[in-house]
BAFI-3210 file (N, C-alpha, C; in Angstrom, 3 decimals, decimal comma, padded with zeros to 6 digits):
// residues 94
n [1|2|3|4|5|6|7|8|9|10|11|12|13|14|15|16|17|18|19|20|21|22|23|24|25|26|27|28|29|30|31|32|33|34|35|36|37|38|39|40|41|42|43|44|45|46|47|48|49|50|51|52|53|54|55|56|57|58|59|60|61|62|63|64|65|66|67|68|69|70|71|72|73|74|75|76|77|78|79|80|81|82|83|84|85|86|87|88|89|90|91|92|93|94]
n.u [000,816|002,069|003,773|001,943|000,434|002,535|002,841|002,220|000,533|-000,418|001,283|-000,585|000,027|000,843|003,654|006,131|007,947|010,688|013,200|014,076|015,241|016,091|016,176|017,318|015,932|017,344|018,314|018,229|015,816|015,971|016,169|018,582|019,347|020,835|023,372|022,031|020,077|016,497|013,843|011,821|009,009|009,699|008,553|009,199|012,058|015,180|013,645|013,035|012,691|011,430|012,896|011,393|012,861|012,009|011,860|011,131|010,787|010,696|009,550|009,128|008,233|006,744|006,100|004,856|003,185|002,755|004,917|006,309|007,006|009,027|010,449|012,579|016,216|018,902|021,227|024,556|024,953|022,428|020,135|017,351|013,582|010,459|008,901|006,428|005,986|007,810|007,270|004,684|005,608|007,116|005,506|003,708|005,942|005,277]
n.v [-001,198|001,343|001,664|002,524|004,816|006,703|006,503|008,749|010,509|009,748|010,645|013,532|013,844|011,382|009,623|009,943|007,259|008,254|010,222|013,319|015,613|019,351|020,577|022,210|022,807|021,681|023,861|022,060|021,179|018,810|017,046|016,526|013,415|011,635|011,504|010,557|011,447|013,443|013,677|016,418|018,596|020,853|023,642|024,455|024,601|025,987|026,790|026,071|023,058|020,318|016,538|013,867|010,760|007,700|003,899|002,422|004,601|007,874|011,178|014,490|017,539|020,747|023,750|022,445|020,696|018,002|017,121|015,341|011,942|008,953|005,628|004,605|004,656|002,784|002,766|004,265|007,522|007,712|008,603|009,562|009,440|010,986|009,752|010,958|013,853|015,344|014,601|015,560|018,637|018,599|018,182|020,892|022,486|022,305]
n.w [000,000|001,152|-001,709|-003,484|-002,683|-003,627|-006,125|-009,282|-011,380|-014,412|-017,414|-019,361|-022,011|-024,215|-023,660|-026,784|-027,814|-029,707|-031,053|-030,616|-032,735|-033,829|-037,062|-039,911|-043,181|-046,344|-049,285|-051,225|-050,397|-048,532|-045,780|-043,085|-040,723|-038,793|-040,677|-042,618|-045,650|-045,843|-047,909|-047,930|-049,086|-051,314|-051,025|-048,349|-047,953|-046,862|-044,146|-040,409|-038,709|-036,968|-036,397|-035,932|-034,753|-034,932|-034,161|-036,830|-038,624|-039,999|-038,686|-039,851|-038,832|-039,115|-037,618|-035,928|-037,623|-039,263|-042,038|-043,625|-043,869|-043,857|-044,354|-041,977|-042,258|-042,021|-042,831|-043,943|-045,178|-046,974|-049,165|-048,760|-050,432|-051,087|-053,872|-054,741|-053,981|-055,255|-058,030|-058,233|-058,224|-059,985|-062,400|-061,736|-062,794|-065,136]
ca.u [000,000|002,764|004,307|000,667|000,406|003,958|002,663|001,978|-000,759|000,024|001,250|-001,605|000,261|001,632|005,204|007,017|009,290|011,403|014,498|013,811|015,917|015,699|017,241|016,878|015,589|018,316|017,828|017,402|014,629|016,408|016,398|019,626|019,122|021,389|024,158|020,909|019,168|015,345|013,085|010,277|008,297|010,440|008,287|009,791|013,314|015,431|012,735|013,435|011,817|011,662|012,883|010,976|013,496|011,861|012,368|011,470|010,677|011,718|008,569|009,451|007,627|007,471|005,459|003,683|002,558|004,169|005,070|006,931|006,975|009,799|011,000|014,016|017,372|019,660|022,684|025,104|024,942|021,587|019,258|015,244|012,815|009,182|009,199|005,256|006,054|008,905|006,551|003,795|006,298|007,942|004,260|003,307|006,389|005,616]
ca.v [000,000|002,117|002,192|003,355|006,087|007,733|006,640|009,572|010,157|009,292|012,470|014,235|013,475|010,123|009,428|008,959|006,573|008,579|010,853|014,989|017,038|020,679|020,550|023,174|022,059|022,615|024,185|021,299|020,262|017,249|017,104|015,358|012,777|010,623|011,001|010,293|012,538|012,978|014,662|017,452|019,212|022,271|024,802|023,860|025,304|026,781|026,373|025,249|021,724|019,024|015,688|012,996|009,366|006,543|002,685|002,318|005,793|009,322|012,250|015,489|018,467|022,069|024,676|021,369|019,646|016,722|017,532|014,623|010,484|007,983|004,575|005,132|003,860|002,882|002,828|006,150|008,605|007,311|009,540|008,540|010,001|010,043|010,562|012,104|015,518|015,935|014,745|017,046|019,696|018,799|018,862|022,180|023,541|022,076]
ca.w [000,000|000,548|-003,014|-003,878|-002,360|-003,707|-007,311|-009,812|-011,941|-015,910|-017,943|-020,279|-023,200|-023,814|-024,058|-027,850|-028,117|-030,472|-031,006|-031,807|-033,306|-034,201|-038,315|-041,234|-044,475|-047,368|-050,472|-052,060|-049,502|-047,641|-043,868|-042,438|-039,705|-038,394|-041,728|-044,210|-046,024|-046,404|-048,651|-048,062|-049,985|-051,634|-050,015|-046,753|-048,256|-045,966|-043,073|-039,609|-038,569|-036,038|-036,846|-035,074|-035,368|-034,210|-034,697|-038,029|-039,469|-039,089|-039,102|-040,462|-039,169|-039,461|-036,661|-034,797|-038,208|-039,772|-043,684|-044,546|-043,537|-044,375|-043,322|-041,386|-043,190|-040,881|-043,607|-043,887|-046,383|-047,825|-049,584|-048,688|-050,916|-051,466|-055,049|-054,859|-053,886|-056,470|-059,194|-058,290|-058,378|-061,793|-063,072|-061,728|-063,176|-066,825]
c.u [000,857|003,235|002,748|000,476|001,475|003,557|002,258|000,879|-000,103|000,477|000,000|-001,462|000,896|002,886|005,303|007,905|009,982|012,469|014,193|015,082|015,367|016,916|016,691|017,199|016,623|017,517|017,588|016,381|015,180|016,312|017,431|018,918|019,713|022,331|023,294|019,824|017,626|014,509|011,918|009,822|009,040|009,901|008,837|011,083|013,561|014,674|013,166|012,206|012,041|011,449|012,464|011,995|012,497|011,992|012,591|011,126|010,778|010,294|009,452|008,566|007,950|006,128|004,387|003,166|003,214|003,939|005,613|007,205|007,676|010,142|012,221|015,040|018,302|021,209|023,557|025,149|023,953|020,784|017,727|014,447|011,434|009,413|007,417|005,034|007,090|008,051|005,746|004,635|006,723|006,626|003,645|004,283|006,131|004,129]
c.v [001,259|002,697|002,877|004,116|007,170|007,605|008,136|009,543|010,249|010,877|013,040|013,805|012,361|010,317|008,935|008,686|006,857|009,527|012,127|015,663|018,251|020,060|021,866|022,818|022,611|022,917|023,219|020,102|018,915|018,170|016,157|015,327|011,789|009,856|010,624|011,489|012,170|013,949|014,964|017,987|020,576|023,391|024,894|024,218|025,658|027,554|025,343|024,071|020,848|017,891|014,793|011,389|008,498|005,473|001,980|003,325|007,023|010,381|013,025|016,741|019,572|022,919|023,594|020,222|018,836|017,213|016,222|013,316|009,795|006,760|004,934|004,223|004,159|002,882|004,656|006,741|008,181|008,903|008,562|009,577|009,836|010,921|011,357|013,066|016,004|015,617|015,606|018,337|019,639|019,049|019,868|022,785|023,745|023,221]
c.w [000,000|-000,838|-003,653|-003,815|-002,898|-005,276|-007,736|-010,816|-013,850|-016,843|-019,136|-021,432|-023,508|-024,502|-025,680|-027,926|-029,227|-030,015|-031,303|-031,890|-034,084|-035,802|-039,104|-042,476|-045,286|-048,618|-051,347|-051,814|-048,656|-046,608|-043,405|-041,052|-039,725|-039,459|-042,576|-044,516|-046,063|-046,979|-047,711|-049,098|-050,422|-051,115|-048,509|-046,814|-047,376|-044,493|-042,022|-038,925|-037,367|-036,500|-035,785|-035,504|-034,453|-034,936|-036,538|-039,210|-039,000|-040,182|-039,243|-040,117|-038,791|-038,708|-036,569|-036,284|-039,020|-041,804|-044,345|-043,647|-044,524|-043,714|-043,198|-041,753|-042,290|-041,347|-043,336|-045,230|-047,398|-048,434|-049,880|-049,319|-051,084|-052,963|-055,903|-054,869|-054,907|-057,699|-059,688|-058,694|-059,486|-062,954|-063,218|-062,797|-065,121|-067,192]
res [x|x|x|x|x|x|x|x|x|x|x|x|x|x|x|x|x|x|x|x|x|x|x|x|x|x|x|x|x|x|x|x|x|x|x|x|x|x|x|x|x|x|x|x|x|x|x|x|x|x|x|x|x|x|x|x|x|x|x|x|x|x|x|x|x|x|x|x|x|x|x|x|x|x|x|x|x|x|x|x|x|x|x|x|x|x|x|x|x|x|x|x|x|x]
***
């Protein structure tokens, strides 16, 4: 009964089991994490972000909302892409 009483009550928000970092998107839209690159959306240029790592994929977002989802590549110097947002974009520009 003791240890009961000293318990705490659960936190509001639940714990993620992940990694954050603060990064800034490069000009040619990647986000480094962890020696691998990953694509965003080119509007996101030179824009600062929070990288979420967890076990097997690494979020991407930018003032609280997520912009960009990859599976997380655990190699070095990879480059992860989704190649949906670069298409859209090569279409707008045609």
């Amino acid at each position: 009964m003791a240890d009961i009483a000293v318990l705490r009550d659960l936190p509001a928000v639940p714990l993620e089991p992940c990694e954050k970092r603060a990064a800034r998107v490069s000009s040619t839209a990647l986000v480094r994490y962890r020696c691998n690159e990953y694509s965003v959306p080119t509007r996101y240029g030179f824009q600062e972000v929070v990288v979420k790592g967890f076990v097997d994929e690494v979020v991407i977002l930018r003032a609280g909302k997520e912009v960009a989802r990859h599976a997380r590549s655990y190699a070095e110097s990879a480059f992860v892409a989704d190649p949906l947002p670069c298409r859209r974009a090569c279409e707008a520009a045609i």
